[in-house]
DRENPA-866475 format. One record per residue (C-alpha): residue number from 1; residue in three letters; z, y, x. Coordinates in steps of 0.2 Angstrom, whole numbers, plus 5000, padded with zeros to 4 digits. Each point is the difference from the previous one (the first is absolute). Layout:
// residues N
NODE   num   residu      w      v      u
NODE   NUM      ALA      Z      Y      X
...
END
This chain:
// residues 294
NODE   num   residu      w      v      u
NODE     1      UNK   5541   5504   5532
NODE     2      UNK   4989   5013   4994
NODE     3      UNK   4996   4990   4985
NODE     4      UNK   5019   5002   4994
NODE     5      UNK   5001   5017   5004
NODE     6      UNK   4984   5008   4994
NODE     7      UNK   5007   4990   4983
NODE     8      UNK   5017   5008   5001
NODE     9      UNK   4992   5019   5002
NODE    10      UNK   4987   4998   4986
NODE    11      UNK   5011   4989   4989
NODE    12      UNK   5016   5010   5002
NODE    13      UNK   4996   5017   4987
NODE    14      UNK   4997   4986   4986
NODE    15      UNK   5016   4992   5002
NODE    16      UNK   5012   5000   4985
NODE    17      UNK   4984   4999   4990
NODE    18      UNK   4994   5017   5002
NODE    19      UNK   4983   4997   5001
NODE    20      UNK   4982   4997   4987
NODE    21      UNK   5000   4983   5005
NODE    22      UNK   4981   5002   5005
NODE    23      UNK   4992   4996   5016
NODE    24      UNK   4989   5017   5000
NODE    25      UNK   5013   5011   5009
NODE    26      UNK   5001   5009   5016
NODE    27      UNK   5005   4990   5014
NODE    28      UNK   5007   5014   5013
NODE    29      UNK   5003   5012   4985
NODE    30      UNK   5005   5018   5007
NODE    31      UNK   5008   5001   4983
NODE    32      UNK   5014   4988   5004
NODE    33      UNK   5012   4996   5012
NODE    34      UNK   4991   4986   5008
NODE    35      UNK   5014   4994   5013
NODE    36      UNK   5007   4984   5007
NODE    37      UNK   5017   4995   4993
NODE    38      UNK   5012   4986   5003
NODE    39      UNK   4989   4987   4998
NODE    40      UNK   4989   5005   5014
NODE    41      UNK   5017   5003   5009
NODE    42      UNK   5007   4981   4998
NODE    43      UNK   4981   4995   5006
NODE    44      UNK   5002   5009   5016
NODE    45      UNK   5018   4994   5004
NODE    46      UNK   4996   4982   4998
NODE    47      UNK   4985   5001   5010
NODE    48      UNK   5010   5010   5014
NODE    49      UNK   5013   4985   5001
NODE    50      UNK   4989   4988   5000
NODE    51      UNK   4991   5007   5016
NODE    52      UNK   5018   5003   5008
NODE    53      UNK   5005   4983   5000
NODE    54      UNK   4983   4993   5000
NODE    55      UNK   4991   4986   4990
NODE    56      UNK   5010   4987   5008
NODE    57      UNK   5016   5006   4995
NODE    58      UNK   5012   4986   4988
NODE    59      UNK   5009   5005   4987
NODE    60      UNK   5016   5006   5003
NODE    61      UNK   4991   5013   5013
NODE    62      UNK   4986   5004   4989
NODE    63      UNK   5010   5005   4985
NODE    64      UNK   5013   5012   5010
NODE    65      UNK   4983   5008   5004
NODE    66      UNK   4995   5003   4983
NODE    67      UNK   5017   5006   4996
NODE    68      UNK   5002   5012   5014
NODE    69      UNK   4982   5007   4998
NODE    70      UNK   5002   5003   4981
NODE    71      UNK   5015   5007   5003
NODE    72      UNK   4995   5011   5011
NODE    73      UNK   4984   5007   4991
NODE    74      UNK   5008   5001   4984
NODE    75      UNK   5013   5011   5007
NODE    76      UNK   4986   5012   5007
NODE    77      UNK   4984   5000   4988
NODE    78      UNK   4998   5000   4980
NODE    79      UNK   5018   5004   4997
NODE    80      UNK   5007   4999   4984
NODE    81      UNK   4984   4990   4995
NODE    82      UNK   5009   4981   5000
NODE    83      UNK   5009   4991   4987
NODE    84      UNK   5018   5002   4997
NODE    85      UNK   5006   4983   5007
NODE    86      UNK   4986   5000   5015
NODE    87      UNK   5006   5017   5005
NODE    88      UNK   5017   4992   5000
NODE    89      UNK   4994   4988   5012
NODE    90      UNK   4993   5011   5011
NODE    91      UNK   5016   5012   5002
NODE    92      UNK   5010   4982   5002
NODE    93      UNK   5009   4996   5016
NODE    94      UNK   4997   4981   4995
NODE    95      UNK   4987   4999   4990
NODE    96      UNK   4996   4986   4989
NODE    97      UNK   4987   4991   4988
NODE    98      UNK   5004   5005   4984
NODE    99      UNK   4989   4989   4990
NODE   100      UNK   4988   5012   4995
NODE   101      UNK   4982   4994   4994
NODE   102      UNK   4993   5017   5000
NODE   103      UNK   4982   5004   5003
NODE   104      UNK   5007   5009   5018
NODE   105      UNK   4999   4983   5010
NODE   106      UNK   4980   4995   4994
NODE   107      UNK   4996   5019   5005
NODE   108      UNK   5007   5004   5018
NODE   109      UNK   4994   4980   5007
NODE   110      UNK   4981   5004   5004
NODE   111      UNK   5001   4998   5019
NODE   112      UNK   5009   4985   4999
NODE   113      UNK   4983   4992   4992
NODE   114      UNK   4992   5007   5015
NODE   115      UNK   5008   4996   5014
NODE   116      UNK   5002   4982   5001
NODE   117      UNK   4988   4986   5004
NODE   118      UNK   5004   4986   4985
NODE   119      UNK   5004   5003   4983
NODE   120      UNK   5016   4991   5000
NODE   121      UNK   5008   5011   5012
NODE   122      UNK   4994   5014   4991
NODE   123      UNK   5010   4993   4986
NODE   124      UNK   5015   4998   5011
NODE   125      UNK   5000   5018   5008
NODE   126      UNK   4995   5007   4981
NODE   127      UNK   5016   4990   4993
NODE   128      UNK   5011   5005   5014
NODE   129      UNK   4996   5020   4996
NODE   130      UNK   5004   4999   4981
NODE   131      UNK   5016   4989   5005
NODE   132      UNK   5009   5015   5006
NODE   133      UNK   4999   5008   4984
NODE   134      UNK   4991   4992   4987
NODE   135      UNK   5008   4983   5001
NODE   136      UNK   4996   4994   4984
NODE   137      UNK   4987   4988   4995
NODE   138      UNK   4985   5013   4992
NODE   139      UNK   5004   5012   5014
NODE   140      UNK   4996   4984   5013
NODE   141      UNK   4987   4996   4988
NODE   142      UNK   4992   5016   5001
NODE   143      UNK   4998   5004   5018
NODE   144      UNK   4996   4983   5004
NODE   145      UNK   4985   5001   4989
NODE   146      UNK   4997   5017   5006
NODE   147      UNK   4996   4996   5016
NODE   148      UNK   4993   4984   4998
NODE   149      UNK   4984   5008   4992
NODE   150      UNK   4998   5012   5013
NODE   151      UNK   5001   4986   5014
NODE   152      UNK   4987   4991   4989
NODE   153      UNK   4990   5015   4997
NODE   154      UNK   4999   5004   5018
NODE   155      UNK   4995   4983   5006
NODE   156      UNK   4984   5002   4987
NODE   157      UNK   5007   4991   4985
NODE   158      UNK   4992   5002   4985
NODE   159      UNK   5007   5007   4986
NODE   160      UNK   5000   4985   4989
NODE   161      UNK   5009   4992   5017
NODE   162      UNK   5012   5012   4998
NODE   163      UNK   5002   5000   4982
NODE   164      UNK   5004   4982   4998
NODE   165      UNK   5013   4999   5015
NODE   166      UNK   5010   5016   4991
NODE   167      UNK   5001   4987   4985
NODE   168      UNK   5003   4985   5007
NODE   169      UNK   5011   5006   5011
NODE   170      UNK   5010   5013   4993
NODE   171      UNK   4998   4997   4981
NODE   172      UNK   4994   5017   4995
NODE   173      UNK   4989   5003   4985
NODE   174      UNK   4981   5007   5007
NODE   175      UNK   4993   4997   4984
NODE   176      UNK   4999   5016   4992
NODE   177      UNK   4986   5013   5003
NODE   178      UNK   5004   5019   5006
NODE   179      UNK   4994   5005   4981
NODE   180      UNK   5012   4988   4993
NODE   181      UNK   5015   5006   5011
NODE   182      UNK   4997   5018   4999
NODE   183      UNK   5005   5006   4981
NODE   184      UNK   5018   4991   4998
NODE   185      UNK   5004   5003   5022
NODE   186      UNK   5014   5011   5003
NODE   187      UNK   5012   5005   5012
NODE   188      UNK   5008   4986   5006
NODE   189      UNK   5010   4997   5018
NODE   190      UNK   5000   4979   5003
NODE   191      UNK   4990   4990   5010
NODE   192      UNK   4995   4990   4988
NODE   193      UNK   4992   5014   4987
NODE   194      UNK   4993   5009   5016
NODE   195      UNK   4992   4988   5012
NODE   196      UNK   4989   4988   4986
NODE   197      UNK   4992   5017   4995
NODE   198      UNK   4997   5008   5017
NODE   199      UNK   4992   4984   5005
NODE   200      UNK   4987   5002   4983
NODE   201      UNK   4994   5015   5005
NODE   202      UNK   4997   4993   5019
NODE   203      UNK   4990   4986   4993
NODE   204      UNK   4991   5014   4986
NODE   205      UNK   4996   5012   5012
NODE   206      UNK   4984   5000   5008
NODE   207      UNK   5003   5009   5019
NODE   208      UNK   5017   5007   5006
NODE   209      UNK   4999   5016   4991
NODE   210      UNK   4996   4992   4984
NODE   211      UNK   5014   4991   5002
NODE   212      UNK   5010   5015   5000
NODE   213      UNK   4994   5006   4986
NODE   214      UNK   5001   4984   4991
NODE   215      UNK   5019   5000   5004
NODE   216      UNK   5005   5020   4994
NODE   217      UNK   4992   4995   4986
NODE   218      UNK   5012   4989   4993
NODE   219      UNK   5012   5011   5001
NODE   220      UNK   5019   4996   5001
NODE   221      UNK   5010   5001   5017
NODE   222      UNK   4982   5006   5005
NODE   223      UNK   5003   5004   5020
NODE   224      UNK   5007   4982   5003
NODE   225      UNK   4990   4992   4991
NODE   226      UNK   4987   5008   5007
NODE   227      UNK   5006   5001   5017
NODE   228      UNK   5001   4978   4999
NODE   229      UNK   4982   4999   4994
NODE   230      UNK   4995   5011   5014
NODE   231      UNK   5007   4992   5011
NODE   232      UNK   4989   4983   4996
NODE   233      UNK   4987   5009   4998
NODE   234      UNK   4999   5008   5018
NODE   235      UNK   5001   4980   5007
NODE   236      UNK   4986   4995   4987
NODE   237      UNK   4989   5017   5001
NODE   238      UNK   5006   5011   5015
NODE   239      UNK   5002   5017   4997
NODE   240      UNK   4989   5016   5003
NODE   241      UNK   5001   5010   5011
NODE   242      UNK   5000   5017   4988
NODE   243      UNK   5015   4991   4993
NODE   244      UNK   5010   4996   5014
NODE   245      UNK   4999   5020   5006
NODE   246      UNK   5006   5005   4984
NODE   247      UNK   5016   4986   5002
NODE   248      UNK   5002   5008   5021
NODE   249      UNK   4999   5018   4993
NODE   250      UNK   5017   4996   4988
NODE   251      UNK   5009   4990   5013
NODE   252      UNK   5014   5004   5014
NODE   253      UNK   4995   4998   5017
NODE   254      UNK   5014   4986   5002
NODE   255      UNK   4989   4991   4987
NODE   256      UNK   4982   5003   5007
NODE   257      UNK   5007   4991   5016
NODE   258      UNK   5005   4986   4993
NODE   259      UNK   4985   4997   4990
NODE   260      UNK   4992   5001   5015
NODE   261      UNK   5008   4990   5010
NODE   262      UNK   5000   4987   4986
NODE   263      UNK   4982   4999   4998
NODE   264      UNK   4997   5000   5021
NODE   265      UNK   5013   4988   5004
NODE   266      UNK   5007   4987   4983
NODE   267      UNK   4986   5000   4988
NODE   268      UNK   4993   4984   5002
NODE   269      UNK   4980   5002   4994
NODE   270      UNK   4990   4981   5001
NODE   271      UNK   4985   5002   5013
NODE   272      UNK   4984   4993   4991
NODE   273      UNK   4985   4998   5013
NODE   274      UNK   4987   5010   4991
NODE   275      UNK   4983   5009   5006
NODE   276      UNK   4998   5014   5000
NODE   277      UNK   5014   5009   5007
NODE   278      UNK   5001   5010   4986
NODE   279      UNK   5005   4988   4989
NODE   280      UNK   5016   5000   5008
NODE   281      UNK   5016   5014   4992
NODE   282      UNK   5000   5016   5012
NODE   283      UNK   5016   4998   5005
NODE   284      UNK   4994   4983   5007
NODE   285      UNK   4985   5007   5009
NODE   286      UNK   5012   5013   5008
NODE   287      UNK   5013   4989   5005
NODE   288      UNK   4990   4986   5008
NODE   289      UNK   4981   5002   5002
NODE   290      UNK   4993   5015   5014
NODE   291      UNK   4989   5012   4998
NODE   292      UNK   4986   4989   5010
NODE   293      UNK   5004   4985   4990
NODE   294      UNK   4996   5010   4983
END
């Protein structure tokens, strides 16, 4: 989840189209307010009620998870950063779908693309999480498709793979280039004018924080977009190391453990048999080869 949340921090003092629409630009700039917001918030909480209940979980159990989580994070962190129906919803008593088809459900769903072992149950849990709030069809459409690519990603698609099951299966348009995007993009709030262009700059970008880059550049509801594209990214790329302190140095302790906890215990990386050992991630050396094996 680092991926979405390094994208929320850098993307977030662009948003509203504040910035040059360039990809030169300080990453960590002690200039700005380079912070997490709701986004990385809504990421956490779904992430949390999914290790709660556990992978298993149907439904009806699932989704009082997501709701209960959200509800509870958004009453403590990012205050007053949520839309005016969401933050409705999260004072509710009862809350309910409200048939939104906002960009909020594409951005918070990057655990779910990690955490499950086939990619039709990842489209299941991804559907269930926008349900609870973004029960319309683009809102659906845009988490769905969301983690999809990070499932595929992770499991060492390739780009083009990728690219042709976002069209074929969700219908969105990939066809235009980052350069062709950039001049008329603007700040816009749907799935279906957020997602198609974070995607673009996934499939532009050359490593993760190119990516990044790529991504701030085009400006418009710049830490979401950012924060989806960075979140494919990290499944496609990783993420460095010098990145993910920056992320840890800006985040609450409550948060550091879950991301901890997520990457030991639900984050689901496929073992390829390679020699030499160092072929394999870190985090997989640490976790299951010893010191005498390396």
């Amino acid at each position: 989840m680092y991926g979405a949340i390094l994208g929320d921090m850098i993307g977030a003092p662009y948003e509203f189209d504040r910035g040059d629409k360039t990809k030169d630009f300080i990453l960590f700039n002690p200039r700005k307010w380079i912070r997490y917001t709701d986004d990385s918030v809504m990421t956490l909480a779904i992430a949390k009620a999914i290790m709660l209940v556990g992978t298993d979980a149907d439904e009806r159990t699932m989704k009082a998870a997501f709701v209960d989580c959200m509800q509870d994070f958004g009453g403590r962190y990012a205050q007053g950063e949520y839309g005016g129906r969401f933050s409705g919803w999260l004072k509710s008593s009862n809350p309910q779908p409200y048939g939104s088809f906002g960009n909020g459900s594409a951005m918070r769903v990057s655990a779910v693309g990690w955490m499950f072992d086939t990619l039709e149950r990842t489209r299941e849990v991804a559907r269930w999480s926008a349900e609870v709030t973004h029960n319309h069809l683009e809102g659906i459409k845009g988490a769905e498709s969301v983690a999809s690519a990070i499932f595929m990603a992770r499991n060492r698609c390739t780009k083009d793979e990728i690219k042709e099951y976002i069209i074929s299966e969700f219908g969105y348009d990939l066809s235009r280039t980052c350069d062709e995007i950039r001049p008329t993009y603007h700040h816009v709030e749907s799935c279906q004018e957020t997602v198609p262009e974070a995607i673009t700059a996934f499939l532009e970008g050359e490593d993760f924080e190119d990516v990044i880059r790529t991504a701030v550049s085009l400006g418009g509801d710049c830490d979401t977009l950012t924060c989806i594209a960075g979140s494919i990214a990290e499944a496609f790329y990783g993420v460095p190391d010098s990145m993910k302190a920056e992320a840890v140095k800006r985040l609450d302790k409550e948060f550091i453990d879950i991301l901890d906890k997520f990457d030991r215990d639900f984050r689901l990386i496929p073992l390829i048999y390679v020699e030499p050992i160092e072929y394999f991630p870190k985090e997989i050396r640490d976790a299951y080869f010893n010191e005498e094996e390396q």
